[in-house]
Backbone as CSV, one residue per row, in Angstrom:
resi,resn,N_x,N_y,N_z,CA_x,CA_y,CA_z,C_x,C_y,C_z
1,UNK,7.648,-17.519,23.579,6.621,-16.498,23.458,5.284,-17.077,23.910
2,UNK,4.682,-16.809,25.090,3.925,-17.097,25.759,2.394,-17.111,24.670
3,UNK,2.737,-15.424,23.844,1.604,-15.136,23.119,1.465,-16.514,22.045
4,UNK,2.352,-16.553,21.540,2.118,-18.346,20.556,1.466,-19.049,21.130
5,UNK,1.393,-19.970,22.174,0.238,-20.763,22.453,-0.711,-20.271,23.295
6,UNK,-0.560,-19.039,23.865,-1.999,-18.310,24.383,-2.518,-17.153,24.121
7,UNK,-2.640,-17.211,22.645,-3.254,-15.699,21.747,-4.009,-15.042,22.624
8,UNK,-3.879,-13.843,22.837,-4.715,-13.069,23.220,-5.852,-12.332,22.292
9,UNK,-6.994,-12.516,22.258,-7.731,-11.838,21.597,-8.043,-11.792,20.142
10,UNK,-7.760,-13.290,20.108,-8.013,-14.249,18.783,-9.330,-14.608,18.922
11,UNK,-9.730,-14.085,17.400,-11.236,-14.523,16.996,-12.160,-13.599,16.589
12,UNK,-13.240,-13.714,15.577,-13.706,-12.938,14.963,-14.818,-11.618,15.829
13,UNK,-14.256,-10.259,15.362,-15.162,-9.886,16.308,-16.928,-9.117,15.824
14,UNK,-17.767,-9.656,17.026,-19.237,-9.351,15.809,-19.439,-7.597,16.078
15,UNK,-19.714,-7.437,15.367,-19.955,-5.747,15.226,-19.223,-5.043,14.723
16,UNK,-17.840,-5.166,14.206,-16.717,-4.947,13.769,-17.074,-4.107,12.604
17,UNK,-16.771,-2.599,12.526,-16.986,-1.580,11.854,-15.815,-1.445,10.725
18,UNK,-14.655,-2.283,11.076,-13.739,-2.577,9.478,-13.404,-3.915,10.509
19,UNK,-12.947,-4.341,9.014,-11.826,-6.102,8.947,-10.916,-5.503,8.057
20,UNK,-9.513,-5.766,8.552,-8.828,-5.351,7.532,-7.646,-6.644,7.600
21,UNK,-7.494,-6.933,6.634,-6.760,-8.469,5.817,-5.432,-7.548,5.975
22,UNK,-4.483,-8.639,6.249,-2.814,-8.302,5.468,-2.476,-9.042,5.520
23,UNK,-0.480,-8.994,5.020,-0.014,-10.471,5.249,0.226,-11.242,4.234
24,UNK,0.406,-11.937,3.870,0.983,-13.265,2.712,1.258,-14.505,3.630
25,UNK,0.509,-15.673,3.396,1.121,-16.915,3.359,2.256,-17.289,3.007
26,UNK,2.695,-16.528,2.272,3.789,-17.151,1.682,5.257,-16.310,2.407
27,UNK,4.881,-15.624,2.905,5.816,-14.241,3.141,5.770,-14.053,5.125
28,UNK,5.323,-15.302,5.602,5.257,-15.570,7.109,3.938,-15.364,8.020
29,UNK,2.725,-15.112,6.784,1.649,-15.448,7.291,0.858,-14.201,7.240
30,UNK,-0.680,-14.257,7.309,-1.739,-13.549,7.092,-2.651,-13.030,8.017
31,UNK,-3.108,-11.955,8.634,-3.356,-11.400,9.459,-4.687,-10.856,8.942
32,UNK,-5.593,-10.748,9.813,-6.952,-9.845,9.739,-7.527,-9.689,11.324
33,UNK,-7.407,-8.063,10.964,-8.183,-7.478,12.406,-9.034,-7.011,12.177
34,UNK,-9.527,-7.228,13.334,-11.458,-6.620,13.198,-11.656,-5.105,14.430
35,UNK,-11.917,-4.555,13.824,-11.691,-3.395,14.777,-13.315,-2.508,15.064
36,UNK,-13.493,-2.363,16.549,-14.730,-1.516,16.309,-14.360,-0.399,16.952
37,UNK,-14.976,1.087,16.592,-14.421,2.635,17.377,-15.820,2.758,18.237
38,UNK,-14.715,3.706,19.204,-15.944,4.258,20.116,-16.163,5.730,20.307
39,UNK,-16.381,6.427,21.076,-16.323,7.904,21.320,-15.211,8.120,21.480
40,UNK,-14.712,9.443,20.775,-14.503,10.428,21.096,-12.139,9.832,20.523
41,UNK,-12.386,8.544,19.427,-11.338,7.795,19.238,-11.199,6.870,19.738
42,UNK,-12.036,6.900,20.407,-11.497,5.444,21.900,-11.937,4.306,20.786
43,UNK,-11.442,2.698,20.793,-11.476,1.825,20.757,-12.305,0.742,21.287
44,UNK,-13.538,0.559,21.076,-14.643,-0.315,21.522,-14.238,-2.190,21.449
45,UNK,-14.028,-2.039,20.375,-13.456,-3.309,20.037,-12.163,-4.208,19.461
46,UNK,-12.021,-4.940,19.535,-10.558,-5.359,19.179,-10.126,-6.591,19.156
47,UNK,-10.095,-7.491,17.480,-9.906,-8.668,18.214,-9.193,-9.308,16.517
48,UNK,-8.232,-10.305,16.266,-7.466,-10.823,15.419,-7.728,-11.922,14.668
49,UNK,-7.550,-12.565,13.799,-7.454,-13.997,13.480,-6.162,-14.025,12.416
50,UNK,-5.511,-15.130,12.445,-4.359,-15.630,11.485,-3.865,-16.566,11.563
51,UNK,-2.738,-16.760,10.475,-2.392,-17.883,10.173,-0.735,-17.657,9.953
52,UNK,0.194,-18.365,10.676,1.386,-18.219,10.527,2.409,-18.390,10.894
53,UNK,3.909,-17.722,11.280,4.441,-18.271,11.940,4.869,-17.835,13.396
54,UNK,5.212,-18.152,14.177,5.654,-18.194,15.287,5.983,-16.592,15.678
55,UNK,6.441,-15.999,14.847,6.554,-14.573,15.102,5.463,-13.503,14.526
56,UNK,5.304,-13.830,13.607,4.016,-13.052,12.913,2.818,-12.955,13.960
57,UNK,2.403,-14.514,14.028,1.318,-14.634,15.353,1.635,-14.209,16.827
58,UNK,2.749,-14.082,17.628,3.065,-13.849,18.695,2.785,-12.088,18.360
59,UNK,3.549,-11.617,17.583,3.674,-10.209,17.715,2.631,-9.386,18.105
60,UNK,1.496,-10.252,16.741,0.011,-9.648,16.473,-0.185,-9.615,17.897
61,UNK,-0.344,-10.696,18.257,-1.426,-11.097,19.593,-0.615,-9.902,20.900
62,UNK,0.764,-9.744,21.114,1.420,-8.602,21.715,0.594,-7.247,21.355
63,UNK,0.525,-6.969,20.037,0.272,-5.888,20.103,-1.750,-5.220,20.627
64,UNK,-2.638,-6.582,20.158,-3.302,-6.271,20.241,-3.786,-6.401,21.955
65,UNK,-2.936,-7.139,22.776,-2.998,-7.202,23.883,-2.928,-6.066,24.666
66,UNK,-2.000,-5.402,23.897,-1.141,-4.120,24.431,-2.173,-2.863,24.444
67,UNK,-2.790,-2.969,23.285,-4.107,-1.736,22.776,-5.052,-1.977,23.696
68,UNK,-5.619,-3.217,24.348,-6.970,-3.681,25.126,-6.407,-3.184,26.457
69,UNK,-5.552,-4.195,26.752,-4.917,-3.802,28.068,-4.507,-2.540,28.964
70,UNK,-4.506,-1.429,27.955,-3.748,0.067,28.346,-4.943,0.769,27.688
71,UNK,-6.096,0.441,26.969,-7.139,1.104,26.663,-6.916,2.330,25.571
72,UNK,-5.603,1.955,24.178,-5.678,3.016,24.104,-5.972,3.637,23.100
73,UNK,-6.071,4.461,22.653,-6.868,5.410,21.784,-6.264,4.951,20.103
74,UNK,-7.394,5.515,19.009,-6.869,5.114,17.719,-5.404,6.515,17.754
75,UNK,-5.078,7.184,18.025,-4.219,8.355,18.104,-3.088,7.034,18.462
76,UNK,-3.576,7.280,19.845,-1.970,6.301,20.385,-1.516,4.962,19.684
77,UNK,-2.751,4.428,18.958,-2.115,3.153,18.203,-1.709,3.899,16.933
78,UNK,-1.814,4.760,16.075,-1.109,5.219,15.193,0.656,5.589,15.775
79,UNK,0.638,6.587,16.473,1.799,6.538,17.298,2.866,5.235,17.875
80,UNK,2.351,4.014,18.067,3.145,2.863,18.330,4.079,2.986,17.252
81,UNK,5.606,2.608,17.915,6.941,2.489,17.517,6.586,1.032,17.120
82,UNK,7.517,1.186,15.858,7.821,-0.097,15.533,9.172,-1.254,16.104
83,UNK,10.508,-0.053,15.909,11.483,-0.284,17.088,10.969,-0.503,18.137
84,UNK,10.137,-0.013,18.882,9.903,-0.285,20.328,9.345,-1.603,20.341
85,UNK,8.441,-1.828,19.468,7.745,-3.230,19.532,9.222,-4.282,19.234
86,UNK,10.213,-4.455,18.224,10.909,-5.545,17.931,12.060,-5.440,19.175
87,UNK,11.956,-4.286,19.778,12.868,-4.681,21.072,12.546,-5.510,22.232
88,UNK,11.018,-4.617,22.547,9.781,-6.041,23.226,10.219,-7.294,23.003
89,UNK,9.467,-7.716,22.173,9.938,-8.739,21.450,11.352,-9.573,21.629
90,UNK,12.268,-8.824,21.091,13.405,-9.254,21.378,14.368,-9.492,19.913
91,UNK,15.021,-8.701,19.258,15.699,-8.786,17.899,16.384,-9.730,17.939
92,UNK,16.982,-11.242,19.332,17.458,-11.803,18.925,16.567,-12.992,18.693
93,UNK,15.226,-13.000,19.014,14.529,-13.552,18.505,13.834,-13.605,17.179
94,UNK,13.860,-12.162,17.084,13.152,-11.930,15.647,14.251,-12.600,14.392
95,UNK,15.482,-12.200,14.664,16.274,-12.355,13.640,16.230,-11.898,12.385
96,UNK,16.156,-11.899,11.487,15.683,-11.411,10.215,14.205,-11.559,9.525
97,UNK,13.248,-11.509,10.713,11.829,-11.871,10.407,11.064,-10.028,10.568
98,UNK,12.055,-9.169,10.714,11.522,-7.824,10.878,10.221,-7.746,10.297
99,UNK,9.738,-7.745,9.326,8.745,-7.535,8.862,7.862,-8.730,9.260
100,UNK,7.755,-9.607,9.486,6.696,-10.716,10.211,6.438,-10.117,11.703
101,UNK,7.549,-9.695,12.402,7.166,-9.224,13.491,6.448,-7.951,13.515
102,UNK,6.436,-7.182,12.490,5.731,-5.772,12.681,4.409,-5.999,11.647
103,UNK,3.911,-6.959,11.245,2.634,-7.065,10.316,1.521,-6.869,10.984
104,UNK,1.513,-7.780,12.058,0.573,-7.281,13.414,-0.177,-5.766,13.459
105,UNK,1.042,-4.938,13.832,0.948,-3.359,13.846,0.640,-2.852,12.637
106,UNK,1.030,-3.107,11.694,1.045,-2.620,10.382,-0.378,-2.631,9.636
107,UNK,-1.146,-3.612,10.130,-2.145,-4.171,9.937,-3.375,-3.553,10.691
108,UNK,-2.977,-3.154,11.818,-3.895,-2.311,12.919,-3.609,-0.891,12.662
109,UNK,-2.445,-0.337,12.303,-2.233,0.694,11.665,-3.495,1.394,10.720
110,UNK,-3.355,0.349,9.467,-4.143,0.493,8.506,-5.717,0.096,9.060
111,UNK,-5.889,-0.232,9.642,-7.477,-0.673,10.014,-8.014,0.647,11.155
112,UNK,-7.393,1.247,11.687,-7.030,2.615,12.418,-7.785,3.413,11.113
113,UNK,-6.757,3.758,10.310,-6.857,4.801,8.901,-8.154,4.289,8.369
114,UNK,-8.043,3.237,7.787,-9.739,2.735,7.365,-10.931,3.704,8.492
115,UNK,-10.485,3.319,9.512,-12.151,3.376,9.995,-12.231,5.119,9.949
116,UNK,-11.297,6.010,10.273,-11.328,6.988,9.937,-11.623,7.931,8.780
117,UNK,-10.699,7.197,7.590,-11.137,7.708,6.445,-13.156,7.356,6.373
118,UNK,-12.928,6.164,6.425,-14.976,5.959,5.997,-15.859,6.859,6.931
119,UNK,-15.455,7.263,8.533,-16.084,7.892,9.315,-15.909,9.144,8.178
120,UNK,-15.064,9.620,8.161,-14.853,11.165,6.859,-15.981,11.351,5.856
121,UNK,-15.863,10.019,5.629,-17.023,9.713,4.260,-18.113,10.066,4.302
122,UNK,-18.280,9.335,5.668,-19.698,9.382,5.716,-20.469,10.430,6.775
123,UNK,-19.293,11.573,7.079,-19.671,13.016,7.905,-19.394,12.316,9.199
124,UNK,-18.401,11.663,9.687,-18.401,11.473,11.544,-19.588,10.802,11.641
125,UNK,-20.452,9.999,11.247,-21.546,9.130,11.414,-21.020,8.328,12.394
């Protein structure tokens, strides 16, 4: 996995309108994305940090590669398959790490919903 030693889009990002933590150390590692929105859903910013293993970290860095790279909307990252991602990937790689490989997403998922719900909050501000 190429993404293991050349993370894509690792590192804290400044302006970042949520951080959202997931993950366990203990459970194949800990994830926090920093996410900033732009008009109209679009995605301004986007960027990861963690700690873990070999699949947890590859996945993340896949997926968030995948969102920058194809530009795409908080809609379409809610929409990302999770099957689709561990086939990417490769299930005979993953092996029984299913859930390390989808924390990544799971994690951007929820940081998606965050920034939405608080935009709600606070009237589409």
């Amino acid at each position: 996995m190429d993404h293991v030693g050349n993370p894509r889009h690792k590192g804290v990002l400044d302006g970042a309108q949520v951080i959202m933590p997931g993950g366990s150390p203990e459970c194949g590692g800990s994830v926090r994305i920093y996410l900033k929105g732009g008009e109209g859903g679009s995605i301004e910013g986007l960027s990861w940090i963690g700690e873990g293993d070999t699949i947890s970290m590859g996945s993340t860095s896949i997926v968030v590669e995948r969102v920058v790279s194809e530009d795409l909307t908080m809609d379409e990252v809610l929409e990302l398959d999770y099957k689709n991602l561990l086939d990417e990937i490769g299930r005979e790689v993953i092996g029984n790490r299913t859930r390390n490989a989808t924390m990544g997403l799971s994690i951007l998922k929820n940081a998606v919903q965050k920034y939405r719900r608080d935009r709600r909050s606070a009237g589409g501000k």
